[in-house]
C-alpha positions as CSV (number, residue, x, y, z in Angstrom):
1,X,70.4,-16.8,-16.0
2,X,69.5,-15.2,-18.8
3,X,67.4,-12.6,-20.3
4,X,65.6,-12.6,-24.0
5,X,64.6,-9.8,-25.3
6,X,62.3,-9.7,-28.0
7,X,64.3,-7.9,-30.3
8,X,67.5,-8.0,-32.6
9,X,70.6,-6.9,-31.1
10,X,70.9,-5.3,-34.2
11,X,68.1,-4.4,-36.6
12,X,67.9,-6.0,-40.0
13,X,65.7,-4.0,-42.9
14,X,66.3,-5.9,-46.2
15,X,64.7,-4.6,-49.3
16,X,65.6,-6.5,-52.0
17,X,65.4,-10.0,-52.2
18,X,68.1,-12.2,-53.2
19,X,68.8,-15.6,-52.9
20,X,72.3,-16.1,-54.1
21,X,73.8,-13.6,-51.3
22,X,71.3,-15.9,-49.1
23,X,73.5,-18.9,-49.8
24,X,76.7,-16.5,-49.1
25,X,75.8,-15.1,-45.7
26,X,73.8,-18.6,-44.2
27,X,77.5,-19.8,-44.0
28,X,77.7,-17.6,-41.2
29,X,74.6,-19.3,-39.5
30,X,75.6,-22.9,-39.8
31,X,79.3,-22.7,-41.7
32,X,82.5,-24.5,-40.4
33,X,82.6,-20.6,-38.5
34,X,79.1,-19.7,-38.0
35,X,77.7,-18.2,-35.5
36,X,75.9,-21.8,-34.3
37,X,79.4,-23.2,-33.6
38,X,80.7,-20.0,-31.8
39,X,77.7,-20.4,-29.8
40,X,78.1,-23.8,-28.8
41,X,82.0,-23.6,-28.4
42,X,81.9,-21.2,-25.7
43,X,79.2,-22.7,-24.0
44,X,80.3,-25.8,-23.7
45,X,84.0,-24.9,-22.8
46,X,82.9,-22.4,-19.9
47,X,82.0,-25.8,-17.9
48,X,85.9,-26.8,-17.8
49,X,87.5,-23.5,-17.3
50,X,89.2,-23.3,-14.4
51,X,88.8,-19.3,-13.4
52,X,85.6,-17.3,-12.5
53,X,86.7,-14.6,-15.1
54,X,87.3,-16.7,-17.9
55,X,83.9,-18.7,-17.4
56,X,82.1,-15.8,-17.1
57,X,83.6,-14.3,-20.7
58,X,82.7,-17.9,-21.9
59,X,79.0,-17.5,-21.0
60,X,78.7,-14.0,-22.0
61,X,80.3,-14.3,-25.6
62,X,79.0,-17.4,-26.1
63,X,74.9,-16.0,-25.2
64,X,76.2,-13.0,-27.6
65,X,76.1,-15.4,-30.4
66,X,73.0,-17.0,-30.1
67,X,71.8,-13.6,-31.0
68,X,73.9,-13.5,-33.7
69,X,72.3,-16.3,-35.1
70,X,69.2,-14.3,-34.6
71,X,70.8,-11.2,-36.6
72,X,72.1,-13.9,-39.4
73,X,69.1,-16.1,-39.9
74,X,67.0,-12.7,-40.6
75,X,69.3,-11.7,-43.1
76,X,69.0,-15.2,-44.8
77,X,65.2,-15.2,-44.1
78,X,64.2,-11.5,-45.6
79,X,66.8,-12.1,-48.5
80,X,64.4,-15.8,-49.7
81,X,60.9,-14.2,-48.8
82,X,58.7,-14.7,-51.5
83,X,60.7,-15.8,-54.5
84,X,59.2,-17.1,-57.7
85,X,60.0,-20.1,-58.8
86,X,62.1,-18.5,-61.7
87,X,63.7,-16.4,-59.4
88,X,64.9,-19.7,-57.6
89,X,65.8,-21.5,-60.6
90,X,68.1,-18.4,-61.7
91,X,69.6,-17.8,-58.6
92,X,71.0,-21.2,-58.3
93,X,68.7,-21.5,-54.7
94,X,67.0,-24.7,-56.5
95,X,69.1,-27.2,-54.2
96,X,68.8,-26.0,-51.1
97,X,64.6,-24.9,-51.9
98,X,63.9,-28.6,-52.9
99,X,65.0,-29.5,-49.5
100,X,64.3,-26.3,-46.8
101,X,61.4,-24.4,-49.0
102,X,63.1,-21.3,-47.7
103,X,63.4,-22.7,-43.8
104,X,66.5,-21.5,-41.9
105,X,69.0,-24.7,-42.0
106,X,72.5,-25.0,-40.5
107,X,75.0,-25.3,-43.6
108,X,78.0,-23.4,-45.3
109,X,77.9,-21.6,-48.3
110,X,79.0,-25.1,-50.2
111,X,75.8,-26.8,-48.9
112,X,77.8,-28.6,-46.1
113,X,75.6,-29.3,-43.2
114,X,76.8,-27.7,-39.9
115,X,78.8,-30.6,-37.5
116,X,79.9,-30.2,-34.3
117,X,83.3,-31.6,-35.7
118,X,84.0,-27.7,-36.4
119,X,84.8,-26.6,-33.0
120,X,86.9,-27.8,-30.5
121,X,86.3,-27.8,-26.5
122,X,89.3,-29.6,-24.7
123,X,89.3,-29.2,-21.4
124,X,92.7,-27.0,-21.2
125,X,92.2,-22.9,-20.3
126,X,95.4,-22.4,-22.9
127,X,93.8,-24.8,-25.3
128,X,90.6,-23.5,-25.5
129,X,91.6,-19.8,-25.4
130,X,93.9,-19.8,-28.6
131,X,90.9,-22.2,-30.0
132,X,88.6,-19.2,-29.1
133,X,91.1,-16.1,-30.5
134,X,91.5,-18.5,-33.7
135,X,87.4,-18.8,-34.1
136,X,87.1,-15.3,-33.8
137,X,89.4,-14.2,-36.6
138,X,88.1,-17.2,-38.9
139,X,84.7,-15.4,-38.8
140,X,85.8,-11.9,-39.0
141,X,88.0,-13.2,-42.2
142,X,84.4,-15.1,-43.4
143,X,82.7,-11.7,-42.8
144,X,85.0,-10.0,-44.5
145,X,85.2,-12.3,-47.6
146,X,80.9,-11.6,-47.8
147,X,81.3,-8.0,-47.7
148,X,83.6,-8.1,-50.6
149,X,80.9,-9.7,-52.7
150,X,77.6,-8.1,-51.2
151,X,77.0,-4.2,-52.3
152,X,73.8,-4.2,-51.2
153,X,74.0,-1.4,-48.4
154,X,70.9,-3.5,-46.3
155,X,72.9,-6.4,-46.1
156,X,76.1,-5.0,-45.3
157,X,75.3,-3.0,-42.7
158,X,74.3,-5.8,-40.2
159,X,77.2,-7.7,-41.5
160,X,79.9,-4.9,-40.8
161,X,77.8,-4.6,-37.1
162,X,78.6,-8.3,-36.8
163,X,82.6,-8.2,-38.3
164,X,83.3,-5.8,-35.1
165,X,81.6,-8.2,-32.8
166,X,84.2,-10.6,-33.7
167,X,87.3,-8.1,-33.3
168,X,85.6,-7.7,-29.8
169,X,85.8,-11.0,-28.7
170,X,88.9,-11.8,-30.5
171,X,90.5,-8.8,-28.0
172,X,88.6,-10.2,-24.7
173,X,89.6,-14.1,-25.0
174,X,93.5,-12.3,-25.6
175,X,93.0,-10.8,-22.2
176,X,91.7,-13.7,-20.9
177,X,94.0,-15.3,-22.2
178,X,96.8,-13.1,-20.4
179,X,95.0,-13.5,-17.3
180,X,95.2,-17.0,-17.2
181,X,98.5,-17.2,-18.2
182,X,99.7,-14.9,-15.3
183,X,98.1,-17.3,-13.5
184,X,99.8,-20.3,-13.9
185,X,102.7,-22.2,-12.2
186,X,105.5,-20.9,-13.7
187,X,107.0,-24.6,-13.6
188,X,103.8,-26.1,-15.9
189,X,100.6,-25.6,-17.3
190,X,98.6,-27.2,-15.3
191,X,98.7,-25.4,-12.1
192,X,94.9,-25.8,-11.2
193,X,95.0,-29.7,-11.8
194,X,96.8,-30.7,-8.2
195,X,96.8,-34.3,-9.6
196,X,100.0,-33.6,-11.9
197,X,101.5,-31.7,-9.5
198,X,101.9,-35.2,-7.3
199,X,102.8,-36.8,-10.2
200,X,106.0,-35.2,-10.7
């Protein structure tokens, strides 16, 4: 179904090291609107969606951001490589070293641990759609909120690669979202569920 390539979709070259942006940007990994919960969001709502073209998106997007995790847990991973204690200790890393060495963990920025409790999959095309638009803007605003505090031109660049991703899919679950709207019984929203139409 699917094809891995052994490569980033989008290259990641980090010079510098630097733990504090580390704890900024693995928010995007495993945060409340990380890349792990996009993932898992889409994914899981394709199995309920009630159109071909809307599945499909679903699987797509949602096997887009498994590589996004990819992208992100480089950038968390050549940001920690080889740190000295002190530099730990300075940084303010010393939490989340004591517990992950410098391992790639699910968390926020805050030291949250990633919950499926973030996302929603409900069963409803409309639902799920405006859940989907909604994710999608959350993480561009969490992208945008990181490049307003990272300058480092290494880091940034995968980030602003990843920021237009989300302004992608934010666009394509809107048309999908159209679709299926021009789609359904004009009398109710639940047009492909026979069962409440003998209800009525």
């Amino acid at each position: 179904m699917w094809r891995y390539e052994k490569r980033l979709q989008y290259p990641v070259n980090i010079k510098q090291t630097n733990p504090k942006i580390a704890q900024f940007i693995m928010s995007q990994y495993g945060g409340p609107d990380g890349e792990i919960g996009a993932s898992l969001r889409y994914l899981s709502q394709r199995f309920t969606m009630p159109y071909k073209m809307q599945k499909g998106l679903l699987t797509d997007i949602g096997t887009e951001e498994l590589g996004h995790m990819e992208i992100v847990a480089a950038i968390v991973q050549q940001l920690t490589r080889n740190l000295t204690p002190e530099q730990i200790v300075e940084s303010g890393f010393g939490p989340y070293y004591i517990d992950h060495t410098a391992g790639i963990w699910p968390q926020s920025a805050g030291g949250v641990p990633y919950s499926a409790s973030a996302f929603q999959s409900k069963g409803d095309a409309i639902t799920d759609l405006y859940e989907d638009m909604a994710a999608e803007q959350k993480a561009r605003t969490t992208y945008d909120n990181i490049l307003r505090v990272v300058k480092d031109p290494d880091v940034c660049d995968p980030i602003r690669f990843l920021r237009k991703r989300e302004v992608v899919h934010f666009q394509r679950f809107g048309e999908a979202l159209r679709n299926v709207q021009d789609h359904l019984d004009s009398r109710n929203f639940y047009a492909f569920n026979p069962e409440f139409d003998k209800a009525k």
